[in-house]
C-alpha positions as CSV (number, residue, x, y, z in Angstrom):
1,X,13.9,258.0,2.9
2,X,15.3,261.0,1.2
3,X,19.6,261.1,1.7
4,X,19.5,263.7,4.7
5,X,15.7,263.5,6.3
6,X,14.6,266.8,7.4
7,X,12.3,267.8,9.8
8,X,8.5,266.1,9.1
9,X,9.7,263.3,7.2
10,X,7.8,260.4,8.7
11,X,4.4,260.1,8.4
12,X,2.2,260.6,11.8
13,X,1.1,257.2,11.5
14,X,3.7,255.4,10.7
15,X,4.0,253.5,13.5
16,X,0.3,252.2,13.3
17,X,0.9,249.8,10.1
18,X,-2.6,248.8,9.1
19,X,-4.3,250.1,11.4
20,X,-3.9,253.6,10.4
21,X,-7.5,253.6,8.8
22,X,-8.9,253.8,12.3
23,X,-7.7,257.3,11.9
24,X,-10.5,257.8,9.5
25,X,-13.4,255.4,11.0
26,X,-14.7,258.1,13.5
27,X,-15.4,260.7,11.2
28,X,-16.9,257.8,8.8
29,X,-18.8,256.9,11.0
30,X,-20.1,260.2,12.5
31,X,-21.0,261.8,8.9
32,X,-23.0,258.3,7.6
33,X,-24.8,258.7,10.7
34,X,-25.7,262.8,10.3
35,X,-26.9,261.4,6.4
36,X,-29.0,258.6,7.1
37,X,-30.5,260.5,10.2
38,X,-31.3,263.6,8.3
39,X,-34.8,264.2,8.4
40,X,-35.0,265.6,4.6
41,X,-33.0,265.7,1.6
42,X,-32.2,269.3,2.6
43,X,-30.4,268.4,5.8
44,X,-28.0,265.6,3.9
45,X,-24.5,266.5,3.7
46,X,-23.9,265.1,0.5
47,X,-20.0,266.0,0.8
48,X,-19.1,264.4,3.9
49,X,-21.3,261.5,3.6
50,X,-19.2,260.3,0.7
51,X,-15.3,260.8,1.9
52,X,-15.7,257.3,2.5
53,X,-16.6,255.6,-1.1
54,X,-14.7,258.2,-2.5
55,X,-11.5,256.5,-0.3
56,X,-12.8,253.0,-1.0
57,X,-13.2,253.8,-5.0
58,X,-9.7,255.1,-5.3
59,X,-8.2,252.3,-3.0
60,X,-9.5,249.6,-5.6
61,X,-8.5,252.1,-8.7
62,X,-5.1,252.7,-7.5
63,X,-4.7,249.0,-7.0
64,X,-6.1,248.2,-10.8
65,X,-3.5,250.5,-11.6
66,X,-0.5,249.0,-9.9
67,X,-1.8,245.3,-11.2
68,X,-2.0,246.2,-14.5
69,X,1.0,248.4,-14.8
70,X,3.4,245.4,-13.0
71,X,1.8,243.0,-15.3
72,X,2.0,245.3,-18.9
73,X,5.4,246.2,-17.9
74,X,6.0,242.5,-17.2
75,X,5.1,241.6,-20.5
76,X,5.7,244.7,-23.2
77,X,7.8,245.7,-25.6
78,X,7.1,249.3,-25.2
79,X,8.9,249.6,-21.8
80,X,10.9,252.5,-21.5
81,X,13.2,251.9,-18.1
82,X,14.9,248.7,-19.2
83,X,15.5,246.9,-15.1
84,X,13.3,245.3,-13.0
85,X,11.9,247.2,-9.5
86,X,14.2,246.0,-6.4
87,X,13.1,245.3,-3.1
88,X,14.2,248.2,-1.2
89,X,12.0,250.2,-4.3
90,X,8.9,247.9,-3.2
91,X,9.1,248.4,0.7
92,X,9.5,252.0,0.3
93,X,6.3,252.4,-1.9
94,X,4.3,250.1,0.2
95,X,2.6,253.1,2.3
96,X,1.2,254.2,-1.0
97,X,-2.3,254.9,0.4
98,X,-0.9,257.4,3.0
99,X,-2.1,260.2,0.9
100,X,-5.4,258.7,0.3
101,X,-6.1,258.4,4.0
102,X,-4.7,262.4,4.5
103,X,-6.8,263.7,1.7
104,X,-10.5,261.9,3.6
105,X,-9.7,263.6,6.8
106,X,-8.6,266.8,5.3
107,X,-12.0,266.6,3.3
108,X,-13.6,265.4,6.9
109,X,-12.3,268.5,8.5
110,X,-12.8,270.9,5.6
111,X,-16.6,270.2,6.0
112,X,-16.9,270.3,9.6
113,X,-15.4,273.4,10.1
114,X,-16.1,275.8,6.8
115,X,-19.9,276.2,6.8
116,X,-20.2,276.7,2.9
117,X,-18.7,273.5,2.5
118,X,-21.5,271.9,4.3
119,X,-24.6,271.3,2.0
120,X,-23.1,271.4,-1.3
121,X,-25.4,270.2,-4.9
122,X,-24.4,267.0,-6.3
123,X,-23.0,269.3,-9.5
124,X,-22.3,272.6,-10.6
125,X,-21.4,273.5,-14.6
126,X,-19.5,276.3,-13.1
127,X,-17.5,274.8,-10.2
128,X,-16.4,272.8,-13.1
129,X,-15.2,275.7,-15.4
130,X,-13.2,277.2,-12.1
131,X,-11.4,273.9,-11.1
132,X,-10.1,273.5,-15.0
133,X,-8.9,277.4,-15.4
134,X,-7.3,277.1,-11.7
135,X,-5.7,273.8,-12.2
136,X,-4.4,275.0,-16.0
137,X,-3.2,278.2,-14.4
138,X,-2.0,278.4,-10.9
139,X,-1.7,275.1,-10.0
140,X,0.4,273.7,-13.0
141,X,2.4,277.3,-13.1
142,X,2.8,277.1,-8.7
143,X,3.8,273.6,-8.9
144,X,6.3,273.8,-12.0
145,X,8.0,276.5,-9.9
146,X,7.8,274.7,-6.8
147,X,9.5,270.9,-8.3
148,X,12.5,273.4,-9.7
149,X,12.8,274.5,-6.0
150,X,12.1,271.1,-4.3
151,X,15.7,270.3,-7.0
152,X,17.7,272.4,-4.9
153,X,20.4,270.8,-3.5
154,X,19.2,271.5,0.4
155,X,15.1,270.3,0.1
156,X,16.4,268.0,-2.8
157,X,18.4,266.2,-0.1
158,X,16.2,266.7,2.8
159,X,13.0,266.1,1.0
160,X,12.5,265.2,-2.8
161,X,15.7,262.4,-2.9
162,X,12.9,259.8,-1.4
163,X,11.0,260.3,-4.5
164,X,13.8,260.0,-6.9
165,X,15.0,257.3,-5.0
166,X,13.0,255.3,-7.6
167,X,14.5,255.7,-11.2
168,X,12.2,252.7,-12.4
169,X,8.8,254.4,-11.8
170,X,5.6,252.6,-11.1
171,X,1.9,254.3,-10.8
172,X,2.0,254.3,-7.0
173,X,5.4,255.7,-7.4
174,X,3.9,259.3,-8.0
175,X,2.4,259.5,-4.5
176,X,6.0,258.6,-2.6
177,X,6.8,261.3,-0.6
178,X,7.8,262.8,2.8
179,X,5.0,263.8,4.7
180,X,6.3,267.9,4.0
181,X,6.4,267.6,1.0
182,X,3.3,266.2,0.6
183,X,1.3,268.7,2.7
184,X,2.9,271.3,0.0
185,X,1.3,269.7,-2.9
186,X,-2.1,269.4,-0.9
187,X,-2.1,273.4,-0.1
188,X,-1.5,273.0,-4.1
189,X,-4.2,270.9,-5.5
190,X,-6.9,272.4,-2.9
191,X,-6.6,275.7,-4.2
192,X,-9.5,274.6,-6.8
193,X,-11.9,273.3,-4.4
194,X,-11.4,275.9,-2.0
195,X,-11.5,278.6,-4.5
196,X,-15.0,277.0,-5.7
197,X,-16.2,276.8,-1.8
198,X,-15.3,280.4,-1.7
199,X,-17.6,281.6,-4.9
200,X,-20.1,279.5,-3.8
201,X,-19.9,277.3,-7.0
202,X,-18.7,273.8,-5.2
203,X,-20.6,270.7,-6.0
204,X,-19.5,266.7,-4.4
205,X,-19.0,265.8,-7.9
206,X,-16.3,268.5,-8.9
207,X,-14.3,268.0,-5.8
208,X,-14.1,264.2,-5.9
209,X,-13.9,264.0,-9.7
210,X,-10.7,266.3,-9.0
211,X,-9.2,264.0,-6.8
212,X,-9.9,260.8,-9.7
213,X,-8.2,263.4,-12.4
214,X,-5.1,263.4,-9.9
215,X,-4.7,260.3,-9.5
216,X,-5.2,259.2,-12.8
217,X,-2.9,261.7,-14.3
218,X,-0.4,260.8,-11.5
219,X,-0.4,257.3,-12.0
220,X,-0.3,257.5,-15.9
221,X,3.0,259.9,-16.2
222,X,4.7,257.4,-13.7
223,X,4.0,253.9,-15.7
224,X,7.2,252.1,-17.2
225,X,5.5,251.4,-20.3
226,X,4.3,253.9,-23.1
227,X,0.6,254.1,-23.2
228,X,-0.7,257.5,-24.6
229,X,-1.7,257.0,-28.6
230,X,0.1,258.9,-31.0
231,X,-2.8,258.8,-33.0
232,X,-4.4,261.9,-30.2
233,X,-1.3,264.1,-31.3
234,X,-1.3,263.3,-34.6
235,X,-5.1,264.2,-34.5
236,X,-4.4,267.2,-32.5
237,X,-1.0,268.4,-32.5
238,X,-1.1,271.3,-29.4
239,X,-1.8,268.3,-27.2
240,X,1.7,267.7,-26.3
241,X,1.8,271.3,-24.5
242,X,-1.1,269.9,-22.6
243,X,-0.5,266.4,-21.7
244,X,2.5,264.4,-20.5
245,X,3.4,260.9,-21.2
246,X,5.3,258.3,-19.1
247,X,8.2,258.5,-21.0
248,X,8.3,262.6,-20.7
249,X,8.4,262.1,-17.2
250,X,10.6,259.0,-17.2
251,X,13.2,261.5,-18.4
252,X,12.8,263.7,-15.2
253,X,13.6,260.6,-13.2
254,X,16.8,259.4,-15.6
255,X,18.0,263.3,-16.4
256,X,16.5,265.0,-13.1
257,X,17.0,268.2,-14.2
258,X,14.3,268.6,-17.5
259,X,10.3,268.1,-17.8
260,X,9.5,269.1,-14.3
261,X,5.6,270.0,-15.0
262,X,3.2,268.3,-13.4
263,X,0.9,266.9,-16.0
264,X,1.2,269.9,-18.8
265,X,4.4,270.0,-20.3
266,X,3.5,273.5,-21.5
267,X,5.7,275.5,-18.9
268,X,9.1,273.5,-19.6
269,X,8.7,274.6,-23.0
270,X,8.3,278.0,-21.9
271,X,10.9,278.1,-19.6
272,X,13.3,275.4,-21.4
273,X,13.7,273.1,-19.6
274,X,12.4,270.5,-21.8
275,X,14.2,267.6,-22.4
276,X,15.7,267.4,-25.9
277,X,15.1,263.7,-26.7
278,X,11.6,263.8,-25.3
279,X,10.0,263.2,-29.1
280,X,12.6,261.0,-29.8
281,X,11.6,258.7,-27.1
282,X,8.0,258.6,-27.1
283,X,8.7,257.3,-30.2
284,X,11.2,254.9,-30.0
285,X,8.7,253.7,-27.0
286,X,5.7,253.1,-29.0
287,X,7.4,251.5,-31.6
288,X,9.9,248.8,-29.1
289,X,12.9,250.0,-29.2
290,X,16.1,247.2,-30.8
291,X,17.6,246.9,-27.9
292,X,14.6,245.8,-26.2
293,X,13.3,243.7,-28.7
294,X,16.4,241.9,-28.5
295,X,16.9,242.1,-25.0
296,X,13.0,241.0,-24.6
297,X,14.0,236.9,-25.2
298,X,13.7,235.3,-21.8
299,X,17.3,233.5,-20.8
300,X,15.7,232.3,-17.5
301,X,11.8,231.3,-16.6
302,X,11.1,230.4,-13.4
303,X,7.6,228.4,-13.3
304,X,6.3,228.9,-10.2
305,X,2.5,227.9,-9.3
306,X,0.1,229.5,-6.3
307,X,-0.4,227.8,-3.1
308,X,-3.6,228.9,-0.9
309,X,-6.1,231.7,-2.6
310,X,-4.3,234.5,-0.6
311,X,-1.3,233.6,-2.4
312,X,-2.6,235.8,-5.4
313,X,-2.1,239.0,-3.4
314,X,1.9,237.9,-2.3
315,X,2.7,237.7,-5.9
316,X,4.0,241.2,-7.5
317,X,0.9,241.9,-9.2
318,X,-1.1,241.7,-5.7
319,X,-1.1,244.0,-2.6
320,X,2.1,246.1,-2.5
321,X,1.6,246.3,1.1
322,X,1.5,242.6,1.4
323,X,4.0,241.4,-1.4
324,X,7.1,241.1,0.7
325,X,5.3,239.3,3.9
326,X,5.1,235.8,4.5
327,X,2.4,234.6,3.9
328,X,1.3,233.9,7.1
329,X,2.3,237.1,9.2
330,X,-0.1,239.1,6.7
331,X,-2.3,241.3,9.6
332,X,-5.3,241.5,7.0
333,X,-5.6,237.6,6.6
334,X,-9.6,237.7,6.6
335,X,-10.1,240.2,4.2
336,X,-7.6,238.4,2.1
337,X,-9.2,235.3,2.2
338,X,-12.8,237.2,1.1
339,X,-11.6,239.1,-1.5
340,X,-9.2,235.9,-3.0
341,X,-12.7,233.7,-2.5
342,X,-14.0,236.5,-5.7
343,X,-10.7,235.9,-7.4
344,X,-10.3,232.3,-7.4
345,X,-12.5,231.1,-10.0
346,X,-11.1,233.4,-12.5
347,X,-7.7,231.7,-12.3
348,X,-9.3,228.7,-13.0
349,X,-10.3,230.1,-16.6
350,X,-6.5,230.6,-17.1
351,X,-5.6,228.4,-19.9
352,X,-2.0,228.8,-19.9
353,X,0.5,230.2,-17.6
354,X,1.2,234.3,-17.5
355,X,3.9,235.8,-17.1
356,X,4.0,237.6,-13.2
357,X,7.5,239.8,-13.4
358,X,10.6,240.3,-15.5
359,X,14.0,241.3,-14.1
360,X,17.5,241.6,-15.3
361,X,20.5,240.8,-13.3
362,X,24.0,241.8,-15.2
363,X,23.2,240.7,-18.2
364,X,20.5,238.1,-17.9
365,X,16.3,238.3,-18.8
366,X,15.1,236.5,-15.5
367,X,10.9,235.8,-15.7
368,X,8.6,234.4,-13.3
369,X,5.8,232.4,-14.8
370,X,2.5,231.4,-12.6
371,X,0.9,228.3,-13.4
372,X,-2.9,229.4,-12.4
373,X,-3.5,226.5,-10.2
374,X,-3.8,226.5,-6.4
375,X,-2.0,223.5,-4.5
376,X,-5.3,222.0,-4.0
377,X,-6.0,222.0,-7.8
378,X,-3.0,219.6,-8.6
379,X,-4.8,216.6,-7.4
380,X,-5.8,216.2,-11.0
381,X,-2.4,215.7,-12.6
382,X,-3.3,215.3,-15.7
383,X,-4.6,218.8,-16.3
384,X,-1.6,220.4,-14.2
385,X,0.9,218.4,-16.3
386,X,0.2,219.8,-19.7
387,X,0.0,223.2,-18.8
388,X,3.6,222.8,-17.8
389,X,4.2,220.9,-20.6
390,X,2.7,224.1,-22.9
391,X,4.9,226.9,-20.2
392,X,8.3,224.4,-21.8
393,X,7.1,224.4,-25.3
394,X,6.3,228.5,-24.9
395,X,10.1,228.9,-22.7
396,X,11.4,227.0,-25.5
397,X,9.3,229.5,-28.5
398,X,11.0,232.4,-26.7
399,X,13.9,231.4,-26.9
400,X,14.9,230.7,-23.1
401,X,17.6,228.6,-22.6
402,X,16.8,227.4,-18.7
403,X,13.4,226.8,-17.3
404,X,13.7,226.2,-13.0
405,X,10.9,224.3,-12.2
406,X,8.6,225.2,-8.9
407,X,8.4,222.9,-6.1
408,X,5.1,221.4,-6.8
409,X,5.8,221.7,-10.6
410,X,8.6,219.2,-10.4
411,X,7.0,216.2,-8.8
412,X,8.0,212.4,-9.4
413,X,4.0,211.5,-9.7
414,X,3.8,214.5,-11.9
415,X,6.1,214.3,-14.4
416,X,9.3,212.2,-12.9
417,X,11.2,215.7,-11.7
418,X,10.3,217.1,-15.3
419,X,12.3,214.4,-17.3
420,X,9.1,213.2,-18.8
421,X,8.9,216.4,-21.2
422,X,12.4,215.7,-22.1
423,X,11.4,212.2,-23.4
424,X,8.7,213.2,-25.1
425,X,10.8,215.9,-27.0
426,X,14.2,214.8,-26.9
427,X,14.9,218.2,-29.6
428,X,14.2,220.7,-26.4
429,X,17.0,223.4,-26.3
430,X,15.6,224.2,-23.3
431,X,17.4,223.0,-20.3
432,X,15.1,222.2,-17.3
433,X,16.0,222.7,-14.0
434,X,14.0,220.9,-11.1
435,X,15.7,222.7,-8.2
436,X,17.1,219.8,-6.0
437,X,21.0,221.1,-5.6
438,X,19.4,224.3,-4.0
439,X,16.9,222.2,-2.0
440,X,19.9,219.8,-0.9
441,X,22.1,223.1,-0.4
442,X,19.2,224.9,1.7
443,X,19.0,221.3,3.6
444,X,22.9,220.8,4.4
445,X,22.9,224.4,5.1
446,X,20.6,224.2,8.3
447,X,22.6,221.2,9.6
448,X,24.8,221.9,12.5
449,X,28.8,221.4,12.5
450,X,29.4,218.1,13.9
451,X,26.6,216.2,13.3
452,X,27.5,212.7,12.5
453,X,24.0,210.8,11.8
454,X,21.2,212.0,9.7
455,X,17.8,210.3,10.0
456,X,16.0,210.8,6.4
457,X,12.0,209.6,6.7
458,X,9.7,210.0,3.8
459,X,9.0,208.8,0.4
460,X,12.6,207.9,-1.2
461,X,12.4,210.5,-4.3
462,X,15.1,212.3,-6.2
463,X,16.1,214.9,-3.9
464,X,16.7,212.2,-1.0
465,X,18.8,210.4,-3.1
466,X,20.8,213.8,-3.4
467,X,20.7,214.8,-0.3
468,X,22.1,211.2,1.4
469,X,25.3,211.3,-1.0
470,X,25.9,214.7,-0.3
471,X,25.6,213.9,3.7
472,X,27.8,210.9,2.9
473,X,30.1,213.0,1.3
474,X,30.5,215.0,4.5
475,X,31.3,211.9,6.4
476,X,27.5,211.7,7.8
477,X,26.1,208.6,8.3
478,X,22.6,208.1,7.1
């Protein structure tokens, strides 16, 4: 939350969790019915009739985006905020879709209520022509003005502190904001369709393909990683009046008080507030900068591996909203279980592990690698074993000098607690780390004070043989 919270902070539903789409299943369900019960193409209302797909399309585009960003950030050189997101960052983002939600039952209650927004054409050349000289003039001049006020130390503590409580910017980081705030930048952005409503020139394709144009230019100036070509300004040199870049709005986030436009950086150069090193970054971006070519070597993996098919969604390149539940308590446990049945075979065409998320801690590169095999895959352990086998030999290319081994990775059956890719290359630089002194420490941990006898039943592997001399060590008889 911002560092003072003013009044209208919290979201109305935020209290429901999850079930804050029933909100919008009324009105779903009211206008499919009113379509498919029209009696002629005449009586359809186009417009309301698809508030729905328009939410379900940019629910499964915002999450390509936030998969593909975590992952590309994960992984590239071109990464221009050099730490890792934290966990109060991830929690605080995980209501993303809040604004997706508001903008169907604003749309659901624009069209119910304004007549002329009620059987609108699939398109209109000229709606089209008014929504890009709106959105190039008033809305990018309003809302340039409007973020220098929103910096003011009173609504900058009240209000716009929750968004810059994120200096390492995701996608889904461009939508994080009070609920004021947010209903400020919606009076913004609908002044184009309602101005096209008005003069009659409104079609379902101009006010949705609005909304994608949003999002997409929202979610492209807030990725960690340089993406935009320099080959389009090179091509076209006025271009970078017209479109920002992540790492033009990275600096608003670092520096806080340049490059406030929204996605045309044309007013900050009018009003200079452009940020000197802009240039200077963009390029140092899409080249890799030294530091980060150096700082790029892994000094830690972690090899973990999945367990169930809804596993995929916990890791950091699944479901925001259910990346930092267990596994277990997720409220949406059917409809992850369908959509992980569609993405478990294409894990299985994995060959090798990838890399999940990179962080830093002091001065240390700490990666998480996946081994793309669920826990019922590692019957055959044959397979499993040499693509841990290639995960050391890559850990050891890169130059990481520890590799931790996940719990199923490090089996005696599998390859004797990971000693067997030691003896087949006794050269390895790479020091690998099976993870029994945390086990044994997590295990003597949960014992109580006092305890004098232990019983230990199971197989008699490493981490039992650990575990009773440490016991015995504490005077514990086993």
């Amino acid at each position: 939350m911002a560092s003072k919270p003013g009044p209208l902070t919290r979201w109305p539903w935020h209290y429901l969790g999850n079930y804050k789409y029933a909100l919008v299943a009324p009105w779903a369900a009211h206008n499919t019915y009113r379509f498919v019960t029209a009696s002629s193409s005449d009586e359809r209302d186009f417009l309301g009739f698809m508030v729905l797909p328009t939410l379900l399309l940019r629910l499964l585009y915002s999450q390509i985006w936030i998969t593909v960003s975590r992952y590309q950030t994960a992984r590239t050189k071109h990464r221009i905020v050099n730490k890792s997101l934290d966990f109060d960052q991830v929690d605080r983002e995980r209501n993303w879709d809040d604004q997706i939600i508001l903008t169907a039952l604003l749309f659901y209650v624009v069209n119910a209520t304004v007549p002329l927004a009620q059987g609108l054409p699939w398109w209109n050349s000229r709606g089209l022509v008014v929504t890009v000289l709106l959105h190039v003039g008033p809305v990018e001049f309003l809302y340039y003005w409007l973020h220098r006020a929103l910096h003011h130390h009173w609504l900058y503590a009240r209000y716009h502190s929750h968004h810059h409580a994120s200096i390492v910017t995701e996608p889904i980081t461009s939508v994080i904001h009070p609920f004021a705030e947010e209903l400020v930048y919606f009076l913004l952005f609908a002044i184009p369709p309602l101005t096209t409503v008005a003069t009659g020139t409104a079609s379902v394709y101009t006010a949705n393909g609005y909304l994608i144009y949003i999002d997409f230019m929202n979610y492209l100036g807030h990725c960690n990683f340089e993406l935009v070509p320099k080959v389009l300004f090179d091509v076209f040199p006025p271009l970078k009046y017209l479109l920002y870049t992540p790492s033009f709005h990275s600096l608003h986030h670092t520096q806080f008080r340049t490059n406030y436009s929204l996605f045309m950086p044309m007013y900050d150069y009018i009003y200079g507030t452009m940020d000197k090193s802009s240039d200077e970054l963009y390029e140092q971006t899409r080249q890799g900068r030294p530091e980060q070519l150096l700082q790029g070597r892994p000094d830690v993996v972690h090899l973990t591996h999945l367990t169930v098919p809804e596993s995929v969604f916990h890791l950091r390149l699944g479901f925001a909203s259910v990346a930092s539940s267990p596994l277990g308590a997720a409220s949406c446990r059917l409809a992850l279980r369908v959509a992980s049945a569609f993405a478990s075979p294409l894990f299985s065409l994995f060959a090798s592990t990838f890399r999940s998320e990179t962080n830093r801690l002091d001065k240390l590169n700490i990666e998480t690698w996946v081994i793309p095999r669920f826990t019922s895959q590692y019957t055959d352990a044959y397979a499993v074993s040499r693509l841990i086998e290639k995960a050391v030999s890559d850990a050891e290319a890169s130059g990481a000098r520890v590799l931790t081994l996940g719990l199923l990775n490090q089996g005696y059956e599998l390859n004797i607690n990971g000693e067997l890719y030691v003896a087949r290359n006794p050269s390895l630089k790479t020091k690998i780390v099976d993870g029994t002194s945390l086990a044994v420490a997590a295990v003597l941990h949960m014992i109580p004070r006092g305890t004098k006898d232990v019983l230990l039943l199971g197989n008699s592997y490493k981490i039992s043989f650990v575990l009773a001399l440490s016991l015995c060590k504490r005077g514990i008889q086993v």
